[in-house]
C-alpha positions as a Python dict, from the first residue, in 0.01 Angstrom:
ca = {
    (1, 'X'): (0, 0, 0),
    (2, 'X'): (-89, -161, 389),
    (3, 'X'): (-329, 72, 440),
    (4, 'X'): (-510, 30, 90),
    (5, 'X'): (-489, -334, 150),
    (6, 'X'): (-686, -348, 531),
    (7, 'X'): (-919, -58, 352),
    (8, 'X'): (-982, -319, 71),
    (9, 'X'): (-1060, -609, 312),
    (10, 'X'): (-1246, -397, 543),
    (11, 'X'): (-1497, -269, 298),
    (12, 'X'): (-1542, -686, 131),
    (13, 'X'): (-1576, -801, 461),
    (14, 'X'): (-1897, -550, 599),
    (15, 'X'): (-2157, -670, 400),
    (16, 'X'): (-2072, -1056, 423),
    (17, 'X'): (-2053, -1014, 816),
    (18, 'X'): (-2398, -816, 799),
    (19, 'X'): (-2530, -1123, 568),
    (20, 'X'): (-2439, -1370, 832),
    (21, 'X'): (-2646, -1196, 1110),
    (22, 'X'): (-2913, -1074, 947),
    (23, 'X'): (-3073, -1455, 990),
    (24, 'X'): (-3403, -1563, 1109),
    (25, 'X'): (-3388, -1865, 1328),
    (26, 'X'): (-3654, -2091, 1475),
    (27, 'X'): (-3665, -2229, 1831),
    (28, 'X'): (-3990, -2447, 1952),
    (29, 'X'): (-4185, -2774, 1818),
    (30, 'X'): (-4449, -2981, 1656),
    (31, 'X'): (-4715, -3102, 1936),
    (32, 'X'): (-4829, -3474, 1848),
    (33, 'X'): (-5135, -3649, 1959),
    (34, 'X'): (-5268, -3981, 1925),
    (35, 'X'): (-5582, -3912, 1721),
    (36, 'X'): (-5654, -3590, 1493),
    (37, 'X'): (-5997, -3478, 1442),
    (38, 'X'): (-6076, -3306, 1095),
    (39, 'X'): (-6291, -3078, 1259),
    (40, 'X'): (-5996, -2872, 1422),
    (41, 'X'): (-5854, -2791, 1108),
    (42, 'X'): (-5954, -2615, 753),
    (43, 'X'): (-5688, -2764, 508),
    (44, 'X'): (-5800, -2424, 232),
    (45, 'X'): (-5689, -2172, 466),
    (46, 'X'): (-5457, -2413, 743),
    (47, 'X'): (-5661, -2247, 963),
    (48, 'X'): (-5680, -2466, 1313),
    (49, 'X'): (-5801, -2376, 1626),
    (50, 'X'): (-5566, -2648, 1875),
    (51, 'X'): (-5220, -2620, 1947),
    (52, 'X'): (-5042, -2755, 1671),
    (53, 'X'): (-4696, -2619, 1654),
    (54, 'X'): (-4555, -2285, 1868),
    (55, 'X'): (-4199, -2167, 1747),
    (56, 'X'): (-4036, -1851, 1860),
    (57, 'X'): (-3852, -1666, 1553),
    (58, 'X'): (-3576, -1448, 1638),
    (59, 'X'): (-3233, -1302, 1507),
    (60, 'X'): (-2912, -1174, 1658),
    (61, 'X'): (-2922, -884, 1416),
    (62, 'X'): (-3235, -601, 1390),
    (63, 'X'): (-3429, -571, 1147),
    (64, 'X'): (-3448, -869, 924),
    (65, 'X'): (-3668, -938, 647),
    (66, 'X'): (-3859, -1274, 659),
    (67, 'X'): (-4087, -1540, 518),
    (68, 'X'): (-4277, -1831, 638),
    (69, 'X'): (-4368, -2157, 483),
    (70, 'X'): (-4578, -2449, 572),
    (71, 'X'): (-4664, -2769, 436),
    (72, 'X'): (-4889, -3079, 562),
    (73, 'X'): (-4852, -3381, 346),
    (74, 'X'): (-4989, -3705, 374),
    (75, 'X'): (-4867, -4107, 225),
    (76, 'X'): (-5152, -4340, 274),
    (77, 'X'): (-5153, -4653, 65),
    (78, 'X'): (-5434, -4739, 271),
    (79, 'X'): (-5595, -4521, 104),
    (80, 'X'): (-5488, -4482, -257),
    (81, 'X'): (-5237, -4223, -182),
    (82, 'X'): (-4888, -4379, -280),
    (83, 'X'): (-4712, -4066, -355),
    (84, 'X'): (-4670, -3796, -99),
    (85, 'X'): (-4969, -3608, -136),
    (86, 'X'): (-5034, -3241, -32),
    (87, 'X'): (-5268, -3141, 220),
    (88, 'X'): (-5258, -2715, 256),
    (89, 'X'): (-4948, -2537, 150),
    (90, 'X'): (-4936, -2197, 259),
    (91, 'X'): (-4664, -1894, 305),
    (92, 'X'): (-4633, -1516, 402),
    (93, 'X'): (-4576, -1199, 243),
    (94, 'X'): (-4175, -1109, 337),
    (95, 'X'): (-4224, -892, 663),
    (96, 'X'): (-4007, -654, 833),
    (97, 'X'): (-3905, -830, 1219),
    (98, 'X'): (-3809, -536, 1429),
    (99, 'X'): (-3842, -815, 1726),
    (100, 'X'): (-3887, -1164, 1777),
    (101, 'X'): (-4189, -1339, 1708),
    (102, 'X'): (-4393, -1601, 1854),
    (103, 'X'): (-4528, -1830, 1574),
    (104, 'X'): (-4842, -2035, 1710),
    (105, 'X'): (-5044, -2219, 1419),
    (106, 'X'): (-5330, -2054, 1557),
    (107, 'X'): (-5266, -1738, 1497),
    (108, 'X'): (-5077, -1830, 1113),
    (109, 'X'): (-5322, -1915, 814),
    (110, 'X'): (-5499, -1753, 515),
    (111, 'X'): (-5694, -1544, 738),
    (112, 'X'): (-5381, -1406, 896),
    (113, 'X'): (-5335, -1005, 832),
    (114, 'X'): (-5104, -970, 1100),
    (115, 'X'): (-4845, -1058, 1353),
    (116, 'X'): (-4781, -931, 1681),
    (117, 'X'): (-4369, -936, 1838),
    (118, 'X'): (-4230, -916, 2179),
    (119, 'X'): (-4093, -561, 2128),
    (120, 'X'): (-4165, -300, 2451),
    (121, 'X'): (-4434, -176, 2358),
    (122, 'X'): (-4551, -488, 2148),
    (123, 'X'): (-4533, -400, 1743),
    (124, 'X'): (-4863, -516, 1461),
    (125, 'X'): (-4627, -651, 1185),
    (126, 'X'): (-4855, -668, 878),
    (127, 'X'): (-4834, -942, 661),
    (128, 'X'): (-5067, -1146, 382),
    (129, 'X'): (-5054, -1605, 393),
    (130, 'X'): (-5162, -1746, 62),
    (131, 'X'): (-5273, -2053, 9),
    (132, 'X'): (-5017, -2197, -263),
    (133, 'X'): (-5197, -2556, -270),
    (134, 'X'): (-5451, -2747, -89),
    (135, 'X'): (-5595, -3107, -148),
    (136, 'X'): (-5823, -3146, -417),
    (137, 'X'): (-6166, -3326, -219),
    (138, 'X'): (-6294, -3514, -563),
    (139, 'X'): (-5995, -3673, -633),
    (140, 'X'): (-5945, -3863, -303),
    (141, 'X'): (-6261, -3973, -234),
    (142, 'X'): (-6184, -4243, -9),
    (143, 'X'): (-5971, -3998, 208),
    (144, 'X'): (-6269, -3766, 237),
    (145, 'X'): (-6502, -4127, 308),
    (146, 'X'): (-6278, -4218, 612),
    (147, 'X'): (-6293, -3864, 777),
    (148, 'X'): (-6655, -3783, 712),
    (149, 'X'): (-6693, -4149, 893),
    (150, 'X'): (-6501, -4153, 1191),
    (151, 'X'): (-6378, -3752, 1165),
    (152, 'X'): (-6040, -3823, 1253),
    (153, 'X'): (-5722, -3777, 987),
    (154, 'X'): (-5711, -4154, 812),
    (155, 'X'): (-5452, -4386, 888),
    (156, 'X'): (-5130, -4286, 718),
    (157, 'X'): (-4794, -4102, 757),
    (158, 'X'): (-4824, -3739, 756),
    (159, 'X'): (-4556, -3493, 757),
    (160, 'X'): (-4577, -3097, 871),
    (161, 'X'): (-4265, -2871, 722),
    (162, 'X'): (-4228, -2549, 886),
    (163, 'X'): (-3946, -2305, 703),
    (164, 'X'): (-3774, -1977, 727),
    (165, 'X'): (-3653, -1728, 464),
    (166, 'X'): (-3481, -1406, 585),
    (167, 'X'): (-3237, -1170, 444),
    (168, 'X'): (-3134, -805, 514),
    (169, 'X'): (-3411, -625, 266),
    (170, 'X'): (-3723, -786, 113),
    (171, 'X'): (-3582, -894, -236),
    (172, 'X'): (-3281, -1151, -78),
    (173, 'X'): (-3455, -1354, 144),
    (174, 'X'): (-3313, -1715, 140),
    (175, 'X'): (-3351, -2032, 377),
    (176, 'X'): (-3208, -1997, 643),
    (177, 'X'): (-3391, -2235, 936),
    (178, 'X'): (-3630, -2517, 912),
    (179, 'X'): (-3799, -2785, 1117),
    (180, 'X'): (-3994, -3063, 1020),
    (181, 'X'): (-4234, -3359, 1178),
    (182, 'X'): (-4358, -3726, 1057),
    (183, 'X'): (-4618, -3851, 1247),
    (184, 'X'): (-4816, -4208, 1194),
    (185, 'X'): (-5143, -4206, 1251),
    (186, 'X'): (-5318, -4539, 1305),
    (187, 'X'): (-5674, -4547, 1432),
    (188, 'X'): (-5654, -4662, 1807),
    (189, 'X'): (-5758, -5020, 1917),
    (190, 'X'): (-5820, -4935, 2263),
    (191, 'X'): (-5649, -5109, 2596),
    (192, 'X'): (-5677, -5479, 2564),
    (193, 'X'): (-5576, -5707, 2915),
    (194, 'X'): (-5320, -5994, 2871),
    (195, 'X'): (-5250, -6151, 3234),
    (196, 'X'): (-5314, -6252, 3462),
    (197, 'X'): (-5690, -6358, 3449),
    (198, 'X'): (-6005, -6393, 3244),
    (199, 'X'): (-6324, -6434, 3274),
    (200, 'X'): (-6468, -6468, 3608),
    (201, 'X'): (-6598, -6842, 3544),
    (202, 'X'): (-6259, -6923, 3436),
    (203, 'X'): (-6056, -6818, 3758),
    (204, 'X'): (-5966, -7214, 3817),
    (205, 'X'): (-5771, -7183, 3481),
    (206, 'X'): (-5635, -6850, 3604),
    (207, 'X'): (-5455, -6923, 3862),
    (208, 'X'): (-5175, -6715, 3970),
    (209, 'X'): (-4907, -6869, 4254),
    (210, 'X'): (-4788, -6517, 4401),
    (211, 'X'): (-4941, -6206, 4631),
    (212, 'X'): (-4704, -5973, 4410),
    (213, 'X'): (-4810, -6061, 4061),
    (214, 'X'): (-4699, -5929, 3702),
    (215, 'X'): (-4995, -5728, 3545),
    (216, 'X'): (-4939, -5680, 3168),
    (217, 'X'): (-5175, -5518, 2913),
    (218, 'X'): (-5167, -5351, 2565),
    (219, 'X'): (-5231, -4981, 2462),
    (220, 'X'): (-5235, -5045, 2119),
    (221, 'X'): (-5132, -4702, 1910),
    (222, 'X'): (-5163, -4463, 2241),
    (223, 'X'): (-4879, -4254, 2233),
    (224, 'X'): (-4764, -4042, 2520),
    (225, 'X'): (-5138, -4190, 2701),
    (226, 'X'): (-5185, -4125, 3072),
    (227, 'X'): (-5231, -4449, 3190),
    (228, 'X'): (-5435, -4594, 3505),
    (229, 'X'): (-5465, -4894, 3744),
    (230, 'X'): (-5762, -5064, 4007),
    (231, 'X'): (-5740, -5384, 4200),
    (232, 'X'): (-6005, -5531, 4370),
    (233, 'X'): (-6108, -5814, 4543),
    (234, 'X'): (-6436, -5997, 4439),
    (235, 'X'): (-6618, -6135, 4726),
    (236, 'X'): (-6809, -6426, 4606),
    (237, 'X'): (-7193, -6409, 4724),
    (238, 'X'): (-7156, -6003, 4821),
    (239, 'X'): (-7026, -5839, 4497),
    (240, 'X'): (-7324, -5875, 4183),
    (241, 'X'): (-7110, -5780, 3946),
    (242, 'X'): (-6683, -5748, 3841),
    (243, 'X'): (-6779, -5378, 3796),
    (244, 'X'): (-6919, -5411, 4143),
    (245, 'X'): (-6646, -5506, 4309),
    (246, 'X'): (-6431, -5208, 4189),
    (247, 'X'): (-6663, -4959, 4296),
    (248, 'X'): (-6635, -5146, 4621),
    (249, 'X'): (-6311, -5174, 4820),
    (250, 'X'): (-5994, -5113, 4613),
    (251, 'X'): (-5691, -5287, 4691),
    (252, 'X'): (-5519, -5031, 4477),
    (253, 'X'): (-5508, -4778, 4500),
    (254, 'X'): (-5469, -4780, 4866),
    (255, 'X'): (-5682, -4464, 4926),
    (256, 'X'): (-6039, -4520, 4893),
    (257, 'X'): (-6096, -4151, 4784),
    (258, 'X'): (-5954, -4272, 4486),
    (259, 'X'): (-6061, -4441, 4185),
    (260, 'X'): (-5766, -4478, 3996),
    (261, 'X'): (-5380, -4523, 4056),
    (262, 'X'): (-5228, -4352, 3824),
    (263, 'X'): (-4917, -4459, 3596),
    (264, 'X'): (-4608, -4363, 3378),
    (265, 'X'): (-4696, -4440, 3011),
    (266, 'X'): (-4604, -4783, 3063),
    (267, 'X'): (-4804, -5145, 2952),
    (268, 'X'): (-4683, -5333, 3258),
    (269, 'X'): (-4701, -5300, 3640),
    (270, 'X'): (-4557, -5567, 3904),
    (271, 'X'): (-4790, -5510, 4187),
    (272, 'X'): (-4613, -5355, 4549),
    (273, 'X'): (-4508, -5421, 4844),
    (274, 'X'): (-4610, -5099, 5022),
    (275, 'X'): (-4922, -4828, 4949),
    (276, 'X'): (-5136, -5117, 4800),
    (277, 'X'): (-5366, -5360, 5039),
    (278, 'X'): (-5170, -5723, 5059),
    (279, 'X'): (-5310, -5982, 4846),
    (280, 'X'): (-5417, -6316, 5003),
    (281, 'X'): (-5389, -6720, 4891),
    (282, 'X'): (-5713, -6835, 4800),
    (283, 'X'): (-5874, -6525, 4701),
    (284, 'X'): (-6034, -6374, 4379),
    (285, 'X'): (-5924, -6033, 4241),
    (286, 'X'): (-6048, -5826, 3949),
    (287, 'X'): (-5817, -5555, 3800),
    (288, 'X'): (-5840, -5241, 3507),
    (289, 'X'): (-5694, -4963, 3259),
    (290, 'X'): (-5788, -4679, 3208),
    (291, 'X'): (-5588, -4467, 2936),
    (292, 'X'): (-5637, -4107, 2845),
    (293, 'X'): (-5578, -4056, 2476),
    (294, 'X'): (-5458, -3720, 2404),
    (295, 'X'): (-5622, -3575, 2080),
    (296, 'X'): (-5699, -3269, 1884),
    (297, 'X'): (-6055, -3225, 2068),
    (298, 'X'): (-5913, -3305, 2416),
    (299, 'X'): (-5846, -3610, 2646),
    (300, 'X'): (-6027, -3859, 2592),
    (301, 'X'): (-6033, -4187, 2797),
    (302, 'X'): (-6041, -4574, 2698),
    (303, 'X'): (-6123, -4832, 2951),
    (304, 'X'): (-5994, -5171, 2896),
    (305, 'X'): (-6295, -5490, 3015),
    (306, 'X'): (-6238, -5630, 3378),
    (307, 'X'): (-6013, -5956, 3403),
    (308, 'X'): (-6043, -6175, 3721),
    (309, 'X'): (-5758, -6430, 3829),
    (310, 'X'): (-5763, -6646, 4197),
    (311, 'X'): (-5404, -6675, 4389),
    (312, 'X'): (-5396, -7016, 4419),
    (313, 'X'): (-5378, -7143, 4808),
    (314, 'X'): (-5000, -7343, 4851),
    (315, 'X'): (-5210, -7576, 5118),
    (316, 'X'): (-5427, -7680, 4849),
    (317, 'X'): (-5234, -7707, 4570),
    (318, 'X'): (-5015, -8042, 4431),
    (319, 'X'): (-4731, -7889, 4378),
    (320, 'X'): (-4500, -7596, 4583),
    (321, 'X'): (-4642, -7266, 4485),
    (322, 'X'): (-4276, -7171, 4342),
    (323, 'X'): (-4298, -7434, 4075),
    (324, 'X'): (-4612, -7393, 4016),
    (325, 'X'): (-4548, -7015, 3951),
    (326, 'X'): (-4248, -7157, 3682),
    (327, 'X'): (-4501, -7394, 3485),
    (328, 'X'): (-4740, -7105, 3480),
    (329, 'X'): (-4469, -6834, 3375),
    (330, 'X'): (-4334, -7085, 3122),
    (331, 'X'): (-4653, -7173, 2961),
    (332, 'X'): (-4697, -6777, 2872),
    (333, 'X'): (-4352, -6743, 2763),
    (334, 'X'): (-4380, -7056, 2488),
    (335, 'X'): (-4705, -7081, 2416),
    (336, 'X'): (-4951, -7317, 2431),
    (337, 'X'): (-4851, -7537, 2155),
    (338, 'X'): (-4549, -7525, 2215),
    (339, 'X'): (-4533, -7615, 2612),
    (340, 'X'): (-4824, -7860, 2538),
    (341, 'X'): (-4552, -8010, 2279),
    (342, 'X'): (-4328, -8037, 2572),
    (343, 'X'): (-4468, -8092, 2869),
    (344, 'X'): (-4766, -8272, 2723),
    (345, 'X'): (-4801, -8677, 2793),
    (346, 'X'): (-4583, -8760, 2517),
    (347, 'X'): (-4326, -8465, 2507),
    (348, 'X'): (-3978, -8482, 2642),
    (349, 'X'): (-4035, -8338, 2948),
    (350, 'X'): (-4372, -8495, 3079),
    (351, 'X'): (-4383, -8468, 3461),
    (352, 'X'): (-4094, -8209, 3465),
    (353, 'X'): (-4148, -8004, 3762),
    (354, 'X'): (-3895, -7706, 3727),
    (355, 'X'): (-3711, -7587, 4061),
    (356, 'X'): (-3702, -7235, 3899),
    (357, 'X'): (-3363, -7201, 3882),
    (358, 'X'): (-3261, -7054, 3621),
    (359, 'X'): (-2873, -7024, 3378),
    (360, 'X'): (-2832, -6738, 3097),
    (361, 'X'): (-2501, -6788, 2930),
    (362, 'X'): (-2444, -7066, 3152),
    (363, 'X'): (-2477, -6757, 3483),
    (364, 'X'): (-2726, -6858, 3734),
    (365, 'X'): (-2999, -6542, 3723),
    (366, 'X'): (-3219, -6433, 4016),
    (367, 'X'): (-3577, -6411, 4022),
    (368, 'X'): (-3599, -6066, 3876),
    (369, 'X'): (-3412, -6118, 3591),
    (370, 'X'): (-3634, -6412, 3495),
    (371, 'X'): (-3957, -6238, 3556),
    (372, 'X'): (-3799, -5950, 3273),
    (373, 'X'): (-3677, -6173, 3079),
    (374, 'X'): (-4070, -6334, 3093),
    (375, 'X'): (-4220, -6025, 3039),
    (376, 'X'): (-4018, -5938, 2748),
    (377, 'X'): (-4102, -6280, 2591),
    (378, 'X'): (-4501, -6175, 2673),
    (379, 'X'): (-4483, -5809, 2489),
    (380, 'X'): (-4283, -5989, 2186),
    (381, 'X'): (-3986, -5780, 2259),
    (382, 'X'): (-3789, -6085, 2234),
    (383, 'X'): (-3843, -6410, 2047),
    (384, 'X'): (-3795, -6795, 2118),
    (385, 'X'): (-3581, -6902, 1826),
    (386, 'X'): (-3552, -7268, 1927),
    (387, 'X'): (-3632, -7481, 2257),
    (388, 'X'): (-3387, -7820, 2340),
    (389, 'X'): (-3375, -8066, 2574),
    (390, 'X'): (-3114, -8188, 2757),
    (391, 'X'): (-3106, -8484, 2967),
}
């Protein structure tokens, strides 16, 4: 009776186990780029010919039976398009895997006849991709007008759905790993300057009050953008031209056999104390981005117009350089109308001239702490929700 028992669960237990490891799984990722050119893909066949995705498929258990599925979809009300919308829809044939396979989008589309695994000596796995569904061109029109025109994917939020079906002969495959992306694509508005500076005719109106000043610019959409940095000084009477004067000497980056300083992907750099040439009272500098937008067809780089700003000279200035610095720094932070509602000839605080001390939650704060706090309040991470004043 034992023995017909541990027989019984023996012989219910082989095929489940077997079941269980005969699984395809999927280990890799979606690449994403800031702008997508039409021209790199063919939605009929999902034919493409840049990285897109690469995913290695593999199982603890040899052979397995398996199937692949992918989707691109797109939601663009931008566009018309307020239901999720199809793009290309494709799958395999079920395939024997007698290895594991590396799945590249490149090498997976309606042209595909085969696969090649990692096996020793490598085995052709033959296989057919269908397309199940691809867009329809007539019936989005003004999807079709906004790639023809600037030959990038439109604005919107596409979606990429990669799937796995496997099972221990060809007639039981099931899911049994997926992976999935969303990506928002928003046409890029290039690298715009904020402060400090301006025009060159406007340096008395850009004054900045420290050598180590706060430089803060936006990217825009770039995503995952190398980002760059020049400073120069502009020599009034030698250099022709803002351009001019960073071709010329460069106080940054520090070597001259260098155009650029290069970044982390960031949108705000506090200029250094060491491998940069000091900056001096009284002078004019000019400063840049550069950004290199990754996209479908390659890096491509955006360069932001030149701003100019003059570090004020303490000697010649009304007020200590320190408070002028505060007035400056709190001007940015409020806004014009605002500060002009305050400090103005009839606000509350007319003739204030701040020591730049500084309280949060009643805590006196060091100078670091206010200049994040300031640059917060200039990249609208954090709002103003009310100003008082206390006499």
């Amino acid at each position: 009776m034992v023995r017909r028992l541990i027989i019984s669960i023996i012989i219910s237990m082989a095929p489940f186990g077997a079941t269980l490891s005969a699984q395809a799984k999927l280990d890799g990722q979606f690449f994403e780029y800031t702008s997508y050119y039409m021209s790199n893909f063919d939605v009929s066949t999902g034919e493409s010919d840049v990285p897109f995705f690469r995913y290695r498929i593999y199982s603890d258990t040899y052979p397995v039976y398996t199937k692949i599925w992918f989707r691109a979809s797109v939601l663009s009300p931008a566009l018309d398009i307020d239901s999720r919308t199809t793009l290309t829809e494709i799958e395999s044939s079920v395939f024997q895997m007698k290895a594991d396979i590396i799945l590249d989008n490149r090498n997976f589309s309606a042209n595909t006849s085969n696969l090649i695994d990692e096996a020793n000596p490598p085995n052709v796995v033959p296989t057919t991709i269908r397309t199940i569904e691809s867009i329809n061109p007539s019936e989005f029109e003004y999807l079709i007008s906004a790639v023809m025109t600037t030959g990038q994917l439109a604005d919107g939020e596409y979606r990429f759905e990669l799937k796995i079906f496997s099972g221990t002969s060809s007639s039981n495959v099931v899911l049994t790993d997926q992976d999935s992306k969303t990506i928002i694509v928003e046409s890029t508005t290039g690298v715009n300057l904020e402060s400090p500076g301006g025009m060159l005719a406007d340096t008395s109106f850009n004054m900045v009050y420290t050598t180590y000043p706060v430089f803060n610019w936006n990217k825009g959409n770039c995503r995952n953008c190398e980002t760059y940095i020049r400073v120069a000084e502009f020599k009034v009477g030698y250099h022709s031209s803002l351009a001019e004067a960073l071709r010329d000497e460069r106080m940054v980056p520090f070597n001259q056999s260098e155009n650029w300083l290069q970044l982390m992907d960031v949108s705000t750099y506090q200029y250094p104390t060491s491998d940069a040439r000091p900056l001096e009272y009284g002078k004019t500098y000019v400063w840049q981005i550069k950004t290199g937008v990754p996209t479908t067809s390659g890096r491509e780089e955006e360069v932001s117009d030149i701003y100019a700003f003059k570090i004020a000279n303490p000697s010649e200035s009304a007020m200590p350089s320190q408070e002028s610095m505060a007035i400056q720094q709190l001007r940015e932070a409020l806004g014009e109308d605002q500060f002009n509602a305050l400090f103005g000839g009839d606000g509350p605080l007319a003739g204030f001239m701040p020591t730049g001390d500084a309280l949060l939650n009643n805590k006196s704060i060091d100078e670091t702490t206010l200049q994040y706090i300031y640059n917060r309040l200039r990249k609208k991470e954090i709002k103003i929700k009310s100003v008082s004043v206390e006499n």
